[in-house]
ZAMARGU-4260 file (C-alpha; in steps of 0.2 Angstrom, whole numbers, plus 5000, padded with zeros to 4 digits):
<rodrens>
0) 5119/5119/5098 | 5111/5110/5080 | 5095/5121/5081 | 5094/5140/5085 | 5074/5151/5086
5) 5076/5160/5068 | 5071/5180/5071 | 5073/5193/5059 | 5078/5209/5062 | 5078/5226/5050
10) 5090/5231/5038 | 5099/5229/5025 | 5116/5226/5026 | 5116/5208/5026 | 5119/5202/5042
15) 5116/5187/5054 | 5117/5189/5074 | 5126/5173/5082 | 5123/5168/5100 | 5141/5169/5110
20) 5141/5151/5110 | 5143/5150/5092 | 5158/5163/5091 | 5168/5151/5083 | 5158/5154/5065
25) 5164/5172/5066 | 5173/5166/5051 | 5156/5162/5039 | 5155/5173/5022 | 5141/5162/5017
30) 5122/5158/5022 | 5113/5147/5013 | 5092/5140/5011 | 5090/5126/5000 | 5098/5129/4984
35) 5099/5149/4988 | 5115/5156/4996 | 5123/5174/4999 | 5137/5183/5006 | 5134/5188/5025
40) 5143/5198/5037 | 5144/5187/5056 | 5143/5197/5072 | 5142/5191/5089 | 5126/5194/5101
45) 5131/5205/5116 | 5117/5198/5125 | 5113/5180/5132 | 5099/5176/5118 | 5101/5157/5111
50) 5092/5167/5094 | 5097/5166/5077 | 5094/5184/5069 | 5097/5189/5051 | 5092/5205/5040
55) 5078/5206/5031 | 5087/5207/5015 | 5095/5192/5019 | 5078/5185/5023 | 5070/5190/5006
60) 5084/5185/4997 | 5084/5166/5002 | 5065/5167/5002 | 5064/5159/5019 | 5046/5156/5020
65) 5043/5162/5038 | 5052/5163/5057 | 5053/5145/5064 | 5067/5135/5074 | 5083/5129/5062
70) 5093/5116/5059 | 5114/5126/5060 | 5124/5116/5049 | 5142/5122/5045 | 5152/5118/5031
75) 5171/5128/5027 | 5163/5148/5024 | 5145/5143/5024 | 5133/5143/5035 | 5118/5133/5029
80) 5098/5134/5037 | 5086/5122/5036 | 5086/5111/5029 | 5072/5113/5016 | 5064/5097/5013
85) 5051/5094/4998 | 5039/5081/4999 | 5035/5077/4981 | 5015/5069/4976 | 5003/5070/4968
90) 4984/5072/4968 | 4982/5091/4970 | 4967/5100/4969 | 4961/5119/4966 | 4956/5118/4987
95) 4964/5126/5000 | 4957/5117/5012 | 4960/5101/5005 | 4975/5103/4991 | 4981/5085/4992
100) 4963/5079/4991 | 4959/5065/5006 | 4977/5065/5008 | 4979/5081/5013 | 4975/5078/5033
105) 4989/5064/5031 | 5003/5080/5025 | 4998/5090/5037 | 5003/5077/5049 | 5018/5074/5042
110) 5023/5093/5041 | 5020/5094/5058 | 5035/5088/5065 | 5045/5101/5057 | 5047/5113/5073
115) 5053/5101/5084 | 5068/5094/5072 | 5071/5113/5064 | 5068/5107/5046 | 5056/5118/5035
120) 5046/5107/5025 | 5033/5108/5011 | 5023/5098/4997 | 5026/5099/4979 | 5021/5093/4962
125) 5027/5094/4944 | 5017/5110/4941 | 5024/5120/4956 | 5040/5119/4949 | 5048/5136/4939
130) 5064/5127/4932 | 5068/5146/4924 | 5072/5153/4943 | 5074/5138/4954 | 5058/5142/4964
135) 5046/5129/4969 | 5029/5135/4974 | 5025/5124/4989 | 5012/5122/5002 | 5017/5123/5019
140) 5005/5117/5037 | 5007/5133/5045 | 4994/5139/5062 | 4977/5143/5051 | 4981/5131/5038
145) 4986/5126/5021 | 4998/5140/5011 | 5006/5144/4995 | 5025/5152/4997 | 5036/5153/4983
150) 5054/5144/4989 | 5071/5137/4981 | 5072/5119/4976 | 5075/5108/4994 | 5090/5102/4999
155) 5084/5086/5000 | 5067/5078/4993 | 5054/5063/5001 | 5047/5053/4990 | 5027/5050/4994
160) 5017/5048/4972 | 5004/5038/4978 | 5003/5024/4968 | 5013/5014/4954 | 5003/5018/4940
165) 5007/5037/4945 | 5024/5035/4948 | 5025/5028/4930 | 5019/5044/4921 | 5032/5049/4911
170) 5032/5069/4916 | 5034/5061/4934 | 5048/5053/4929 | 5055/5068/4920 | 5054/5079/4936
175) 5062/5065/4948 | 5077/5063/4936 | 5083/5080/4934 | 5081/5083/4950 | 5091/5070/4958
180) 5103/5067/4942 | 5104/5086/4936 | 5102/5096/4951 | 5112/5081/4961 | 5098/5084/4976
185) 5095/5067/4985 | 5080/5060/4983 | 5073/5047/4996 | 5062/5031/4996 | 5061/5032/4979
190) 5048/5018/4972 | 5036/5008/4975 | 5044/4989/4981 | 5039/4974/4970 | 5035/4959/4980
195) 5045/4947/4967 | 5060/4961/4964 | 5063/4961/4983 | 5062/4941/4986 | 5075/4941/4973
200) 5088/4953/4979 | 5086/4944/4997 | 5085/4926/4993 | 5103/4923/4993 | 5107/4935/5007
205) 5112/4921/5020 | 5110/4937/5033 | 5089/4938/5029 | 5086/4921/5020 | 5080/4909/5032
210) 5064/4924/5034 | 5059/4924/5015 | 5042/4909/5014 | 5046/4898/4996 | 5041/4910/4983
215) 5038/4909/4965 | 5032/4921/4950 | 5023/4916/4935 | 5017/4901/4943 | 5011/4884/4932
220) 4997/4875/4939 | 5011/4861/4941 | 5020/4871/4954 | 5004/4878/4964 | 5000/4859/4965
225) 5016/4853/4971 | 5015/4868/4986 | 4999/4863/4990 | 5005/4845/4992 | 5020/4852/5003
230) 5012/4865/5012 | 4992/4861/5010 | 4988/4880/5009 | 4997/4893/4998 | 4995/4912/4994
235) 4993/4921/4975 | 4997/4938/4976 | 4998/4951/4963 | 5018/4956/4961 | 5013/4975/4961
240) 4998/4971/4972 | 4996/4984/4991 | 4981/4982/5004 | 4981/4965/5005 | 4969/4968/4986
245) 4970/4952/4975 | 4977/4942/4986 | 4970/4922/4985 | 4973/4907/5001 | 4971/4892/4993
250) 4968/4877/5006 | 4972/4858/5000 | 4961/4845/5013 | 4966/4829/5012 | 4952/4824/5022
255) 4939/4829/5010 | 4949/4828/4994 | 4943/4846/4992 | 4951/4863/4988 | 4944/4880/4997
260) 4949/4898/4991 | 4949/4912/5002 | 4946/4932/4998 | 4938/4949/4995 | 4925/4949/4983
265) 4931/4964/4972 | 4909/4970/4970 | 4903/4967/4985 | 4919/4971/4997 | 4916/4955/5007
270) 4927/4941/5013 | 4922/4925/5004 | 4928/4905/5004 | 4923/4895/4992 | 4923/4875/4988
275) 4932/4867/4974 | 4930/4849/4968 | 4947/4851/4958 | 4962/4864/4958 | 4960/4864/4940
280) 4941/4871/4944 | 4946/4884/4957 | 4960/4889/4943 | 4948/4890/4929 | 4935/4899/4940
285) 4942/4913/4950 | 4958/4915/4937 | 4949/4914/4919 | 4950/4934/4917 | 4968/4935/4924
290) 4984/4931/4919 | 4996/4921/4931 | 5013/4931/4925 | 5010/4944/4934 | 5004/4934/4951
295) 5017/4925/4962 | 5012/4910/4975 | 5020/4910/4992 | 5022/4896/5003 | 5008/4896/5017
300) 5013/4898/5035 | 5004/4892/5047 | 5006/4908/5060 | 5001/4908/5079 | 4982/4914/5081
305) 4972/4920/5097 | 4954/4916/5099 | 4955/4906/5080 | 4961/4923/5072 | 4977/4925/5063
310) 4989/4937/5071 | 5003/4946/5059 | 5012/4961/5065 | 5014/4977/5055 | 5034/4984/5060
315) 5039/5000/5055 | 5059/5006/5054 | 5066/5022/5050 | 5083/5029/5048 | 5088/5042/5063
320) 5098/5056/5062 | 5116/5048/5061 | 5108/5038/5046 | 5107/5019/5055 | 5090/5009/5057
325) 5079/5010/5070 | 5064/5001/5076 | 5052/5016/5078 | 5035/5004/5082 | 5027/4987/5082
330) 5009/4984/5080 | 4999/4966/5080 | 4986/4965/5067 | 4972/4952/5071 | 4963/4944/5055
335) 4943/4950/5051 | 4933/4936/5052 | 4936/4925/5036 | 4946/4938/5031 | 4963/4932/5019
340) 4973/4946/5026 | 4974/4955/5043 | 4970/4972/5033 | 4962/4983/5043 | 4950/4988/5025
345) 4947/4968/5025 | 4940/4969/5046 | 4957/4966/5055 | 4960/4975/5071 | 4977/4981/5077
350) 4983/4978/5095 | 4999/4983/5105 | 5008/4967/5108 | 5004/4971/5127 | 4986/4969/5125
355) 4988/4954/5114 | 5001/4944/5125 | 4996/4946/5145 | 5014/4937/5148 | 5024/4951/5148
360) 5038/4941/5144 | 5031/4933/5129 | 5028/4950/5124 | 5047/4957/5127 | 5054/4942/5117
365) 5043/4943/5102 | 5048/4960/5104 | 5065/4955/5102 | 5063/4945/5088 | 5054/4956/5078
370) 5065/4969/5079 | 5080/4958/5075 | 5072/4953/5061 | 5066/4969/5054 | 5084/4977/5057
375) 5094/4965/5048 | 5079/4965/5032 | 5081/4986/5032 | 5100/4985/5028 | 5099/4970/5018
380) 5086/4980/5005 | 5094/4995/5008 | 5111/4988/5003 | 5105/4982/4987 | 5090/4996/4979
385) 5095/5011/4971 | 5093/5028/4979 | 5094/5032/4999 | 5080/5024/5009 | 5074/5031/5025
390) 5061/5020/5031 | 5052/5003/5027 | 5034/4995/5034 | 5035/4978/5037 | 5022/4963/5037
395) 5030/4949/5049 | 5023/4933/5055 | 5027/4919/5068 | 5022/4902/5066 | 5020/4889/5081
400) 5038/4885/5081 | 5044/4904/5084 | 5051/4906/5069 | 5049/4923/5060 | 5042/4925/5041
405) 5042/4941/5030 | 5028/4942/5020 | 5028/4960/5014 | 5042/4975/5011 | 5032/4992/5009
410) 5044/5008/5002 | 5028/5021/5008 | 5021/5010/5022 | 5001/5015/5027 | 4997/5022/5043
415) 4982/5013/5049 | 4990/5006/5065 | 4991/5024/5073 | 4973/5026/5076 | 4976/5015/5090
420) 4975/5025/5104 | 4992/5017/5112 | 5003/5020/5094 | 4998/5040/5092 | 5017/5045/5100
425) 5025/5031/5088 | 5015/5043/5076 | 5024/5057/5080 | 5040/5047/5082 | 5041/5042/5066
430) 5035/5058/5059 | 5051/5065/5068 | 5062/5053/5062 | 5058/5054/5041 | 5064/5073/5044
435) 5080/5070/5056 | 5086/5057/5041 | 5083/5072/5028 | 5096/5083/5039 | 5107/5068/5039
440) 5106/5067/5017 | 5105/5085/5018 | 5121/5088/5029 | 5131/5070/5018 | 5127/5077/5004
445) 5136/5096/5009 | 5153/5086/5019 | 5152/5068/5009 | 5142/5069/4992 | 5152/5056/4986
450) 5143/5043/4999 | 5125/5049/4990 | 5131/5049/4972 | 5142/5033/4973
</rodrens>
């Protein structure tokens, strides 16, 4: 019995009502909300009730922000609710309809899920916090909308700033360290991934190796030559780049003695390829403003296509409730006509793998081997990153040989795929899942804190 209906009943002598189920934690002294706790007296229910009920001092005192189903978890003397997770951003605006700006419908999704786990969660930024008393101002998703309740500081905190030249403000930073150095709270997916970092820490993992495409930062002209001669098409991506933005396939035909780039035009949002006599020219022509260092190339794959279009797949895993990765879903992505990427901002389309593949067999086993790959990537990164990590978005692709290719590792994947119709419950799945992972940090770091802050 992990969650209980959370009543309150009147009074003030500081007392919670267990069901008889629960009579062994007659001996509890505390109860505890967050980073609030106070004494309690235990008594038994005399009726048959599965509810929770405490006083309303007790209520007010713990600044419980409103009657809900809770997670029970048990610890020596104390008896602790929740858990309270805060979901840290920011972006915020002075309306209540929309406090998280276009954001704000993607929140109130993910808050959603609450009930049905027994978590309470909420968003925040630097400015809610009071550091004097320990109380976070956040906004909750409750029945008719967005509200502001006063609470203590979580027990656990999700990481969602919403890009890297955010999460590199310095009062950002500030906030983030003395809340998961100072006040030890745990604080998940921290970070945005950089393409090079994560190439690097996997390279020499013999487990995930064989996935990684060649890849190279700072890249001379010397070197995209020699790839193109290997490969005859690479890729130039920004290091720090997301959306598929920036990103350059450059073709080598030897037929023609040509070279042809392919991508977005920044101005007029459309995909473009264009003819070059000479790599030097291409170079000198669509690189003249930009600096290499910060660009890496990556060996092109030539990856299995339906109808002349280039199939990817987006895979999503999360960390469940006893902390171990899970596939939660697996979408294919089909590329917009001359499109570089398979983004759905650049024209792709997304597809379950059963409208893609009518073989349902071919379907079950790139099934398989997605999810093989995409489990042993997720404790490969999460083995070697800093911080706990609940869940990563993946851009796999298959060439004509079956063999599986990583391109991308995302830290705050997008959620474009679940407007399919078909992926809506592996919305809510996953939506589930980020919040059960918070009640396992939560209850690790009350049992085990050294396995958090190792």
């Amino acid at each position: 019995m992990n969650t209980l209906p959370l009543n309150v009943i009147k009074g003030s002598e500081s007392i919670i009502y267990l069901p008889k189920a629960l009579k062994h934690l007659k001996r509890i002294e505390q109860l505890s909300f967050g980073t609030i706790s106070c004494s309690c007296t235990v008594k038994i229910r005399e009726d048959e009730e599965q509810v929770l009920s405490i006083s309303e001092d007790l209520f007010t005192t713990l600044k419980i922000p409103y009657t809900s189903t809770t997670y029970l978890i048990e610890h020596e003397d104390t008896l602790y609710l929740g858990p309270l997770v805060g979901i840290f951003t920011a972006g915020f605006t002075d309306s209540m309809l929309r406090p998280i700006g276009e954001r704000s419908i993607f929140f109130s999704k993910l808050l959603s899920a609450e009930k049905a786990v027994g978590a309470f969660a909420f968003v925040f930024g630097a400015h809610h916090i009071d550091w004097d008393n320990g109380l976070i101002t956040g906004l909750f998703y409750l029945k008719n909308g967005w509200k502001k309740i006063q609470v203590p500081f979580p027990n656990v905190i999700y990481d969602r700033l919403p890009n890297r030249k955010v999460e590199n403000h310095s009062a950002l930073k500030k906030v983030k360290h003395k809340l998961s150095k100072e006040y030890l709270i745990p604080w998940f997916n921290p970070g945005f991934f950089n393409k090079w970092e994560i190439h690097k820490l996997l390279v020499n993992d013999q487990t995930v190796a064989n996935y990684l495409p060649e890849t190279h930062k700072n890249p001379s002209f010397t070197l995209i030559e020699t790839m193109l001669a290997q490969y005859q098409h690479v890729y130039l991506k920004p290091a720090n780049g997301s959306l598929g933005l920036g990103v350059y396939q450059i073709i080598y035909s030897r037929e023609e003695e040509s070279y042809y780039c392919r991508f977005k035009d920044v101005e007029t949002q459309k995909n473009r390829l264009q003819k070059y006599s000479s790599l030097e020219a291409l170079i000198n022509h669509l690189f003249r403003d930009k600096e290499l260092k910060s660009y890496i190339v990556q060996q092109g794959i030539t990856l299995i296509r339906k109808n002349h279009k280039t199939i990817d797949f987006r895979v999503h895993t999360n960390k469940n409730k006893d902390g171990r990765w899970q596939l939660s879903v697996i979408a294919a992505k089909i590329a917009g006509r001359g499109s570089v990427t398979t983004h759905i901002n650049s024209g792709g389309v997304v597809k379950t793998l059963d409208e893609l593949f009518t073989d349902k067999e071919e379907a079950l086993a790139i099934s398989r081997k997605l999810k093989e790959a995409s489990l042993l990537l997720s404790k490969a990164i999460d083995s070697k990153i800093d911080g706990p990590l609940g869940e990563i978005g993946f851009d796999l692709g298959i060439d004509k040989n079956g063999d599986i290719w990583v391109f991308e590792a995302n830290s705050k994947p997008g959620r474009s795929i679940f407007s399919h119709p078909k992926l809506r419950n592996y919305d809510l799945l996953t939506r589930k899942l980020f919040l059960q992972y918070a009640i396992h940090l939560t209850e690790t770091m009350i049992k085990m804190p050294e396995e958090i802050h190792q």
